[in-house]
C-alpha positions in Angstrom: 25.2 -18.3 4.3 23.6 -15.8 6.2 24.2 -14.8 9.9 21.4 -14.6 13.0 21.3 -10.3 13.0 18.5 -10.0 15.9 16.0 -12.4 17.5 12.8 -11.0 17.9 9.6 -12.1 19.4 7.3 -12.0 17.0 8.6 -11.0 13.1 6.8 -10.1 10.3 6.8 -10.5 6.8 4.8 -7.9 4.7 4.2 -4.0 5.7 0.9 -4.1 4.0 -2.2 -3.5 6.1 -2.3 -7.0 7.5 1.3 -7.2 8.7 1.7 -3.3 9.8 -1.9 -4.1 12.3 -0.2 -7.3 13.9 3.3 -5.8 14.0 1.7 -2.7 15.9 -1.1 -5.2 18.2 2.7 -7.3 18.6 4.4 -4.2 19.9 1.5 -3.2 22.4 1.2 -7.0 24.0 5.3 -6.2 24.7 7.2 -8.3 22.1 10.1 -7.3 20.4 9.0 -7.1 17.1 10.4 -6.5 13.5 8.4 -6.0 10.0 10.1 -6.5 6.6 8.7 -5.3 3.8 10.2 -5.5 0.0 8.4 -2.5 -1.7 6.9 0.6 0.8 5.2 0.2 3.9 0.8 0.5 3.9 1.6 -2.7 1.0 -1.3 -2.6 -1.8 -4.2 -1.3 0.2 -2.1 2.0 0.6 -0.2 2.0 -2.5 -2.0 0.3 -4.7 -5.3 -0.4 -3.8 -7.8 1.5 -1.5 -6.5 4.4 -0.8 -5.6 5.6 -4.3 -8.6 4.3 -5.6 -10.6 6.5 -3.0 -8.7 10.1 -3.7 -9.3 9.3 -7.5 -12.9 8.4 -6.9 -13.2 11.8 -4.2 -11.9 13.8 -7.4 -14.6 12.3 -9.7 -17.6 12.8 -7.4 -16.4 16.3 -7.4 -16.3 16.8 -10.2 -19.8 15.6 -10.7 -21.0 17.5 -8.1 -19.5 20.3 -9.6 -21.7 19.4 -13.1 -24.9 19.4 -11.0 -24.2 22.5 -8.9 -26.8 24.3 -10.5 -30.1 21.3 -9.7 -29.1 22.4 -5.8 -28.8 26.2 -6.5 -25.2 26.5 -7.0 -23.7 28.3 -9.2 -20.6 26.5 -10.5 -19.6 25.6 -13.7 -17.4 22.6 -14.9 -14.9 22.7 -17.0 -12.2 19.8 -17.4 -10.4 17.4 -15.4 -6.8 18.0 -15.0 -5.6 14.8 -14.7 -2.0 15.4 -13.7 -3.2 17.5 -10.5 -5.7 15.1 -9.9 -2.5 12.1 -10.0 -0.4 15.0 -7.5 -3.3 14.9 -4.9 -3.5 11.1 -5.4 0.1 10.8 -4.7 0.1 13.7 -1.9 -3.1 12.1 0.1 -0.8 8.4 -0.1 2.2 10.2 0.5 1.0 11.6 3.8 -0.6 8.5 5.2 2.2 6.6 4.7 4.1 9.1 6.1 1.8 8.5 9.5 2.4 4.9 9.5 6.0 5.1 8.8 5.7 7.4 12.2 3.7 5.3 14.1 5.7 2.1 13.6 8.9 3.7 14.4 7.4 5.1 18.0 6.1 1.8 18.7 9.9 0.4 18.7 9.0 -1.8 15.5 12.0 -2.8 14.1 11.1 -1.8 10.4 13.3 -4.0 7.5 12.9 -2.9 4.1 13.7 -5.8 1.5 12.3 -8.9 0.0 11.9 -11.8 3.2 12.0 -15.2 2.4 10.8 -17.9 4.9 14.1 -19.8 5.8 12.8 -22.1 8.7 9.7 -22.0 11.0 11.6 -19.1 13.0 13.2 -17.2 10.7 13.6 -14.9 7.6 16.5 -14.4 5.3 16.3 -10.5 4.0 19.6 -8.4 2.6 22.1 -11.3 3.2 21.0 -11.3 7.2 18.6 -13.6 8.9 16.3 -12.1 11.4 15.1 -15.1 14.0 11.6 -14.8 15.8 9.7 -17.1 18.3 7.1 -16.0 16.3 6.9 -16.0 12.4 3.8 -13.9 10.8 3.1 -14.2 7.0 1.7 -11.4 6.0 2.8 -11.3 2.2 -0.1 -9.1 0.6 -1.3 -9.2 -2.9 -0.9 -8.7 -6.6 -3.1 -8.4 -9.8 -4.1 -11.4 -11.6 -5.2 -11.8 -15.0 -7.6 -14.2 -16.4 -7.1 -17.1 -18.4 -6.5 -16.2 -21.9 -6.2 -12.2 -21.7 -2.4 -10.6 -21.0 -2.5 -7.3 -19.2 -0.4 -5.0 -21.6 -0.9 -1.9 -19.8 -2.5 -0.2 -22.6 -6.3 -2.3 -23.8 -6.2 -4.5 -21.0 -5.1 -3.0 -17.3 -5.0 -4.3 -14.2 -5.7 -2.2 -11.1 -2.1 -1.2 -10.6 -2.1 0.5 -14.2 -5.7 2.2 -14.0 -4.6 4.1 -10.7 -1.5 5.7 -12.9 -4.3 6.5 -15.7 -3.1 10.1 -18.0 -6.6 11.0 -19.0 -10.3 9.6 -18.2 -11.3 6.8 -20.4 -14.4 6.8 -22.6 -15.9 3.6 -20.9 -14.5 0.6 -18.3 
C-alpha cells in the first residue's frame, strides 16, 4: 500500500494549538519530529476559533468606545461598521500569526506535512499515499462544531461558530 517515507521520533497528527506546542516542546527535548496537518496550521483556535473571534470582538469594543467617546471627553463620532474591512483585518491579524508559526516550526527543523493523517498502527500515519513512522505517535486531532439534537445548522437561522466568524453584516440579536 503505502511505503515507510521517514521515521521520526515523535510525530504528530493535528497543527492546531495542541499538536504545533508538543511538536515545538518535541523539537527542543532533540527528537526528530514531523506534524501533519489536513487544513492550515494554528487548527481551530487560530482559524476558527480564538483568534478570529478576538479581532472581531477588538473591532466591536471599538466601535463602542467610539459611541461613548463623548461620556470621557472625546470628541468622536460613530458612524457605521464596515463589515468587509472589519472581515480584512480579521483575516490580516490570522494571516500574520499564522504566518509566525508557520516560521517558527520551520526553524525548529519540524518536519511540517500538510494532508489528512490517519492512524495506521501504534507507530505510524498514512498521509498522501506515504506513511510517516514515529517511536512516538501524538494525537492531536482538534475540533469541529457540533449541533444539538434536533436543530441542523444551515448557515443562514441557525450557525455554528465557523459561520458567525464569516458574518456580512451585524445581526439584530444572538
Amino acid at each position: 500500500m503505502t511505503d515507510v517515507v521517514e521515521d521520526f521520533d515523535l510525530v504528530v497528527l493535528g497543527g492546531g494549538s495542541g499538536g504545533y506546542a508538543a511538536a515545538l516542546r518535541g523539537a527542543q527535548l532533540g527528537l526528530r519530529t514531523a506534524m501533519i496537518e489536513k487544513h492550515k496550521l494554528g487548527g481551530t483556535c487560530l482559524h476558527n476559533g480564538c483568534i478570529p473571534a478576538k479581532a472581531l470582538l477588538h473591532a466591536a469594543e471599538i466601535a463602542d468606545q467610539a459611541r461613548d467617546a463623548q461620556r470621557f471627553g472625546v470628541m468622536a463620532t460613530f458612524e457605521s461598521i464596515d463589515m468587509p474591512a472589519v472581515q480584512r483585518y480579521k483575516d490580516e491579524t490570522v494571516d500574520s500569526l499564522c504566518k509566525g508559526l508557520t516560521g517558527l516550526v520551520k526553524s525548529r527543523n519540524i518536519t511540517y506535512i500538510e494532508g489528512e493523517g490517519r492512524l495506521s498502527s501504534a507507530t505510524s500515519v498514512d498521509v498522501n499515499g506515504q506513511r510517516i513512522q514515529g517511536r512516538h505517535v501524538l494525537l492531536a486531532t482538534g475540533s469541529v462544531p457540533k449541533s444539538l439534537p434536533g436543530l441542523e445548522i444551515d448557515g443562514n437561522r441557525i450557525i455554528s461558530s465557523d459561520h458567525a466568524l464569516f458574518l456580512d453584516r451585524v445581526p439584530q440579536s444572538a
